[in-house]
C-alpha positions as a Python dict, from the first residue, in 0.01 Angstrom:
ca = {
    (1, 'X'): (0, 0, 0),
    (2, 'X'): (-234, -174, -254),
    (3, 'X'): (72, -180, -510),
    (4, 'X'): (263, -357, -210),
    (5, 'X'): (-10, -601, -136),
    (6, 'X'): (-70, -684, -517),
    (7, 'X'): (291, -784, -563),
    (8, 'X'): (276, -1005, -253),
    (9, 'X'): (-68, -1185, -378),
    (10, 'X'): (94, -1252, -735),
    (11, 'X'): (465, -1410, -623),
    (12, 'X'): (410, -1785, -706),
    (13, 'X'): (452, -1959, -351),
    (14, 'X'): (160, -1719, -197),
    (15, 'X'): (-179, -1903, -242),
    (16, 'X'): (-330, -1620, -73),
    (17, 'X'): (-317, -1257, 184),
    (18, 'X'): (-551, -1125, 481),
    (19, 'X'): (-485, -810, 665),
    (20, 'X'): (-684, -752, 929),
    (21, 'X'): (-633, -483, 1183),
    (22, 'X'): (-879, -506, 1576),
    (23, 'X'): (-1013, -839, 1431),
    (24, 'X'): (-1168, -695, 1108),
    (25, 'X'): (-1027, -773, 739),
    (26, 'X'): (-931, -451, 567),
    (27, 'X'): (-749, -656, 280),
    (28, 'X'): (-881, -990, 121),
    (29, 'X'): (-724, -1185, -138),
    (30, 'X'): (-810, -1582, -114),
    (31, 'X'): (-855, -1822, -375),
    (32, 'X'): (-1266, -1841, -467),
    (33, 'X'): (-1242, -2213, -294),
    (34, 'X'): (-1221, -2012, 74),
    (35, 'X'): (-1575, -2009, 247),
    (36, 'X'): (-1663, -1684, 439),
    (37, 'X'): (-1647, -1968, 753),
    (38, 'X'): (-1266, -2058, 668),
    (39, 'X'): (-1172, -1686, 633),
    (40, 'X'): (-1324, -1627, 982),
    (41, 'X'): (-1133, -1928, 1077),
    (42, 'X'): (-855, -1796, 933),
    (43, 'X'): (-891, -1478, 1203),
    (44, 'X'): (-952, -1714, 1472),
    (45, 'X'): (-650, -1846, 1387),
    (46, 'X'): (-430, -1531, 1374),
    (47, 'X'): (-584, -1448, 1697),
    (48, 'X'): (-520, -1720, 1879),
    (49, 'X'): (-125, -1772, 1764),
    (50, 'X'): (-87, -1426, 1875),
    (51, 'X'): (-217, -1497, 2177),
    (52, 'X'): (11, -1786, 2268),
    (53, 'X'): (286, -1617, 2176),
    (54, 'X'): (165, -1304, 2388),
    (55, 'X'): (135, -1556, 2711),
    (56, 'X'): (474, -1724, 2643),
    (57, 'X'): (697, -1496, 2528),
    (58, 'X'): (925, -1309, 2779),
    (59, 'X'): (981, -1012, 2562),
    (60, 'X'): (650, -968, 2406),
    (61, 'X'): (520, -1123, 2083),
    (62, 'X'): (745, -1190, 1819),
    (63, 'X'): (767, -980, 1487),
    (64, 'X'): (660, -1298, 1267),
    (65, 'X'): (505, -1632, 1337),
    (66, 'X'): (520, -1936, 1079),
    (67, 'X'): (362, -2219, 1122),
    (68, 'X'): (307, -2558, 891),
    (69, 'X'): (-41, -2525, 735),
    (70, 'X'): (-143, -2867, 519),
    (71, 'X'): (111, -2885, 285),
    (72, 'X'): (254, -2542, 292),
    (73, 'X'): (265, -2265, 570),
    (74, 'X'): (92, -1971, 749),
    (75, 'X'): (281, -1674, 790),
    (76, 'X'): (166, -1395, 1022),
    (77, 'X'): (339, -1094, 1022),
    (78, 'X'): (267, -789, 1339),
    (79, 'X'): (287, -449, 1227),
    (80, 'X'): (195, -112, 1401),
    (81, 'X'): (-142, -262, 1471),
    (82, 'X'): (-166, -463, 1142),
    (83, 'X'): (-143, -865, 1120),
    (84, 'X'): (-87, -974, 738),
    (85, 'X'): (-210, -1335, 743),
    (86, 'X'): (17, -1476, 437),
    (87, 'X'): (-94, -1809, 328),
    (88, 'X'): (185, -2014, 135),
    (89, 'X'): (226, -2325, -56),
    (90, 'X'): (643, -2377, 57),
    (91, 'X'): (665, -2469, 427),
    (92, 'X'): (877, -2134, 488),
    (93, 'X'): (863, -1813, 338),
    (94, 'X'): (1085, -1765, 7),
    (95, 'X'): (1316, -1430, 36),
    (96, 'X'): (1102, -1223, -244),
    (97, 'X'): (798, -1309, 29),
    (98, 'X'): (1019, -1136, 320),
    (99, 'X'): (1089, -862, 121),
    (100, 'X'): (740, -834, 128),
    (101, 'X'): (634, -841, 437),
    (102, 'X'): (939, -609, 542),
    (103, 'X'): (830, -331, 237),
    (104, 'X'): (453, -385, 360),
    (105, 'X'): (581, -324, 758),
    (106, 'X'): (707, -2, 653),
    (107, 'X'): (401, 135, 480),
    (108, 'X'): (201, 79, 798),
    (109, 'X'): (439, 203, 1056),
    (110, 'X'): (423, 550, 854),
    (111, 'X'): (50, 509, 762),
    (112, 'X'): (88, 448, 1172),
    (113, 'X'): (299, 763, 1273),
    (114, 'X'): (112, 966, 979),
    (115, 'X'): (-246, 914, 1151),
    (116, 'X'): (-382, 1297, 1194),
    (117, 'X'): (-454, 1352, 1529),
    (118, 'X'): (-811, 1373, 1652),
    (119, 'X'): (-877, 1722, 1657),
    (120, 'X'): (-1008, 1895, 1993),
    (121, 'X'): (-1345, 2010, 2114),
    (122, 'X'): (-1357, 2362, 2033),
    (123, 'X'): (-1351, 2609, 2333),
    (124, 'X'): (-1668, 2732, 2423),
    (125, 'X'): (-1688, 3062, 2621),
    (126, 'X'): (-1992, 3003, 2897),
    (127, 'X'): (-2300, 3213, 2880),
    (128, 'X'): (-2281, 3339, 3190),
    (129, 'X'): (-1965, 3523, 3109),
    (130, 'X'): (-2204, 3752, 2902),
    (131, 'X'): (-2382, 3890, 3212),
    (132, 'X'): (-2139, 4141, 3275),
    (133, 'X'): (-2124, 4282, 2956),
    (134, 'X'): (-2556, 4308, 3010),
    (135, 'X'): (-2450, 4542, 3359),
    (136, 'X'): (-2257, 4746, 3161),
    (137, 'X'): (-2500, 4831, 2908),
    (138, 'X'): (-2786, 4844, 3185),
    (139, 'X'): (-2641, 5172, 3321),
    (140, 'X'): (-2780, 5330, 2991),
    (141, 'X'): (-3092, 5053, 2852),
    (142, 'X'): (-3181, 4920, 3164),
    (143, 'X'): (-3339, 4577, 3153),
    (144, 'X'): (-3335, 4610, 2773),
    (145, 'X'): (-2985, 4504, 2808),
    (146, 'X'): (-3027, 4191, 2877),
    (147, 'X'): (-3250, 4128, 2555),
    (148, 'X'): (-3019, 4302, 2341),
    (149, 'X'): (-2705, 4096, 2413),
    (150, 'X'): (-2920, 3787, 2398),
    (151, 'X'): (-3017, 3873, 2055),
    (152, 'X'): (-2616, 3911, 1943),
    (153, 'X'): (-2557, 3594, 2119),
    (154, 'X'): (-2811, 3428, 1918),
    (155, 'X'): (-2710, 3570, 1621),
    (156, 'X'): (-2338, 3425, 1647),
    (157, 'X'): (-2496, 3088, 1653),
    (158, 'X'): (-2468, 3075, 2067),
    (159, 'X'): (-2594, 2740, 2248),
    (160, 'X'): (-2708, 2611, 2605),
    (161, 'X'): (-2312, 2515, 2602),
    (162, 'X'): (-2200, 2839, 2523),
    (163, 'X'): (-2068, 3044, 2247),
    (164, 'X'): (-1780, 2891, 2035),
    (165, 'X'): (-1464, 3116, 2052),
    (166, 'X'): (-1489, 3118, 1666),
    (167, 'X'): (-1795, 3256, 1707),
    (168, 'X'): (-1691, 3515, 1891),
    (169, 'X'): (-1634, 3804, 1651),
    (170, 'X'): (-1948, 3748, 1491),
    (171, 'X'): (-2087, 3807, 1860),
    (172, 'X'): (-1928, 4145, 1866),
    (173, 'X'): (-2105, 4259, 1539),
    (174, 'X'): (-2370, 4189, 1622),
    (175, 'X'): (-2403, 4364, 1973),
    (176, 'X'): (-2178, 4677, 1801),
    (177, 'X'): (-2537, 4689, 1574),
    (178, 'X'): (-2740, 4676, 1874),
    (179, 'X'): (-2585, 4961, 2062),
    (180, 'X'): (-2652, 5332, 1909),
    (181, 'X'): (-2413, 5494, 2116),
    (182, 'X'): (-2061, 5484, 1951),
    (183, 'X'): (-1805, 5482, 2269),
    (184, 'X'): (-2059, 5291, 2500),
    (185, 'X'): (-2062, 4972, 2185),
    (186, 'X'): (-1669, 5042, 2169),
    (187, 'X'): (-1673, 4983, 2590),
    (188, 'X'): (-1889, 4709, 2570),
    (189, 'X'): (-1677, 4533, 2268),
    (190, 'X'): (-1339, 4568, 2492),
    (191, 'X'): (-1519, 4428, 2774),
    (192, 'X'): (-1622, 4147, 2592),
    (193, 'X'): (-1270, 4102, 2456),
    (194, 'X'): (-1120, 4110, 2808),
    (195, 'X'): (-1409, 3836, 2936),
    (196, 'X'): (-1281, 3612, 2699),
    (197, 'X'): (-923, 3670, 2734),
    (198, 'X'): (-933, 3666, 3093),
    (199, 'X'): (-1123, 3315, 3002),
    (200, 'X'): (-862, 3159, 2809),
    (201, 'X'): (-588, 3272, 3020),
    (202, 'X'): (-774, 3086, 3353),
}
């Protein structure tokens, strides 16, 4: 994209480029003569021909705007979110300039459809779920159960919110090293395993 937006800034009729994407610039490239007031003119400006073109047009806004700008032209181009504010000295722009825009239209529609999705809130299995694993081991340690399955839940990094499902294998190591008794931490560990199974599948 920056090789893209180079070439544009260097043909001869551009005097200067803005990209700007939700109102902010994420490309600048105006002659040093530009205040930081014109370039937020400059947005204004975008902005509002947009918006015109939004309230008129029947079949949504159009593609490209150009408008006459002193003695050359303003050329604002939509694209997948993008507005490339092209600032010209010709009052139209010159085919290399479409070619462009076009090239530059393409690199954000697959910068567009090649956004990684947000990635979801891991699972967490709820705390509670634990208590019946605590009644199983209380037939043989009593109220000591409780403590010893809170201590394998804290180990596996277990919050107010829960333990994370990634967590959950540490959890089982942990309350296999608690138990002494090899078939009642092998019962316990399946219970466990059906909890959160049973969990998942609800």
């Amino acid at each position: 994209m920056k090789t893209l937006l180079a070439s544009l800034v260097k043909l001869d009729d551009v005097s200067g480029v803005l990209v700007s994407r939700e109102g902010k610039a994420i490309f600048c490239s105006l002659p040093e003569v530009y205040s930081q007031e014109f370039q937020e003119n400059l947005h204004h400006a975008i902005e509002e021909m947009s918006a015109a073109f939004d309230n008129e047009g029947r079949y949504g806004p159009p593609e490209e705007i150009v408008g006459l700008y002193e003695n050359g032209s303003l050329v604002v181009r939509e694209a997948h979110g993008f507005k490339i504010l092209v600032i010209l000295k010709t009052a139209s722009p010159s085919p290399l300039v479409s070619v462009a825009l076009n090239a530059l239209a393409l690199k954000f529609e697959k910068l567009a459809q090649n956004k990684p999705a947000s990635p979801k809130a891991e699972e967490n299995i709820p705390l509670i779920l634990f208590n019946e694993v605590v009644k199983l081991l209380a037939q043989h340690y009593g109220p000591a159960a409780k403590l010893m399955v809170k201590r394998a839940l804290k180990q596996a990094g277990a919050t107010e919110k829960g333990l994370l499902l990634s967590n959950v294998s540490s959890f089982l190591k942990a309350l296999k090293q608690e138990i002494d008794d090899p078939k009642l931490a092998q019962k316990a560990l399946n219970k466990t395993k059906e909890l959160v199974r049973l969990r998942r599948q609800s």
